[in-house]
C-alpha positions as CSV (number, residue, x, y, z in Angstrom):
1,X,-11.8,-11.0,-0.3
2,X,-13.6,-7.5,0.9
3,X,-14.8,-6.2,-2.2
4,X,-15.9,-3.1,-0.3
5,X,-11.6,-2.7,0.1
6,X,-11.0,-3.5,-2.9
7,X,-13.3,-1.1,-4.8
8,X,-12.3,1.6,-2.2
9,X,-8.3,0.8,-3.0
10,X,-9.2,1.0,-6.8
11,X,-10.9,4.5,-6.4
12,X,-8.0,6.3,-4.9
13,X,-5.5,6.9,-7.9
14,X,-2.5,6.7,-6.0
15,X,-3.1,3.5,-5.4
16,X,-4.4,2.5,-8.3
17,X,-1.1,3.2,-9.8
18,X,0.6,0.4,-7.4
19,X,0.7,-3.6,-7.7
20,X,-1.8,-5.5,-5.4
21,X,-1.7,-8.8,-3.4
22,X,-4.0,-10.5,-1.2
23,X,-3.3,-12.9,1.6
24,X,-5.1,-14.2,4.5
25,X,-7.4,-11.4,3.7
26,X,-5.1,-8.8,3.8
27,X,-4.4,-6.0,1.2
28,X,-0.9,-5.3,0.4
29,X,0.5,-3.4,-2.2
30,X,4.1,-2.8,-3.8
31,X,5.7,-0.3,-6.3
32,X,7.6,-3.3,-8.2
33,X,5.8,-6.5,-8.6
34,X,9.3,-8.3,-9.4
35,X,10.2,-8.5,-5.7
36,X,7.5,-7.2,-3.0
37,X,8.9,-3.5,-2.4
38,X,7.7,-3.5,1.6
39,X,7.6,0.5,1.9
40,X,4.0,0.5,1.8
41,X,1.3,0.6,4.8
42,X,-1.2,-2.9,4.0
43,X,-4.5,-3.2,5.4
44,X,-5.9,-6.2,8.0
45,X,-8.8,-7.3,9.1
46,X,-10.1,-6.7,12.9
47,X,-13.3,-8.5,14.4
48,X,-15.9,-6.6,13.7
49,X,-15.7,-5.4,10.2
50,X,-13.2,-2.9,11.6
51,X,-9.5,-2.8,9.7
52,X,-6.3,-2.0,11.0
53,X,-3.4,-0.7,8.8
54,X,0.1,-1.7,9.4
55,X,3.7,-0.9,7.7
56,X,5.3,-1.1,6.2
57,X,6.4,-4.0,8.6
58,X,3.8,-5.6,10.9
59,X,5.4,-4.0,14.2
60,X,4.4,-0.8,12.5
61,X,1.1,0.1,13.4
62,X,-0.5,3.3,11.5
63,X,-3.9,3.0,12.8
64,X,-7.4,1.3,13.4
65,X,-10.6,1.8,10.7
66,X,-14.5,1.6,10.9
67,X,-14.8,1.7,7.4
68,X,-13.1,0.6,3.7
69,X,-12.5,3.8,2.9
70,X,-10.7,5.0,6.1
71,X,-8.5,2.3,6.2
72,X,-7.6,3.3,2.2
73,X,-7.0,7.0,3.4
74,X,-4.8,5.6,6.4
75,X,-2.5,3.7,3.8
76,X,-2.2,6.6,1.4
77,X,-1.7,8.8,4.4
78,X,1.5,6.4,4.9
79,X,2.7,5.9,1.4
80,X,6.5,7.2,1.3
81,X,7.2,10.5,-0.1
82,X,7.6,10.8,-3.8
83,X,6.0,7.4,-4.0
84,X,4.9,6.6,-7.8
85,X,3.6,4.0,-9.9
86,X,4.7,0.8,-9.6
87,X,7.7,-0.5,-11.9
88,X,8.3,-3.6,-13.9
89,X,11.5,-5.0,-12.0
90,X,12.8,-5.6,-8.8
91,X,13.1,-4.0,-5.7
92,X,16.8,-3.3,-6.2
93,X,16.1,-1.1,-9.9
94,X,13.2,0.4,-7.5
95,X,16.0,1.4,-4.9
96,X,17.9,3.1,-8.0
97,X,15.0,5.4,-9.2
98,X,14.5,6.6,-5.8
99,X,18.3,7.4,-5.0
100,X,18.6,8.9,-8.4
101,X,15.3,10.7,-8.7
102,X,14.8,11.3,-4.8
103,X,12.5,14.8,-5.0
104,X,10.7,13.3,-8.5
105,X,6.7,13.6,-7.8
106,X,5.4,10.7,-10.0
C-alpha cells in the first residue's frame, strides 16, 4: 500500500468521511460500505510513482498525478455533487437519500 496516498486521502475531510478499499494497489472509496457505491473517482498506480485517477468506471479517465496529494485533489475534484458521508447500508438506501434529499450539502 502507498502510505504516502493513504495519509494524503485521510487529510482531506471529504474523504475522510467516505469508506475505503484497497486492491491491486489501488484506492477506491464508497459512500455505503454495504454494496460498493461506484460514483466515486479511485486512484491507480502509473510507472514511475506517478498516479492516474479514474471513475467512477475505469473507461472514465479524470486525470494523471505526480504526486499523492494531486491525485487526492483530482478525486475530490470528481466526487458527485452533494456527495456526503458514507452510510451504513446498501447502495439501493444510498440511491433513496440522494433522490429524496438531492440539493442536501452533507
Amino acid at each position: 500500500m502507498d502510505f504516502e496516498l493513504v495519509r494524503a486521502a485521510h487529510a482531506d475531510p471529504l474523504l475522510r468521511q467516505l469508506h475505503p478499499s484497497s486492491s491491486h494497489h489501488n484506492l477506491h472509496f464508497s459512500r455505503c460500505p454495504g454494496d460498493w457505491s461506484w460514483n466515486v473517482p479511485f486512484v491507480m498506480h502509473l510507472p514511475g510513482g506517478r498516479y492516474l485517477v479514474a471513475g467512477p468506471s475505469r473507461s472514465q479517465i479524470v486525470g494523471e498525478a505526480d504526486t499523492a496529494e494531486e491525485a487526492i485533489a483530482l478525486v475530490v475534484g470528481g466526487l458527485p455533487p452533494g456527495c456526503g458521508p458514507a452510510i451504513v447500508g446498501r447502495r439501493e438506501e444510498l440511491d433513496r437519500l440522494d433522490t429524496v434529499l438531492p440539493n442536501q450539502i452533507f
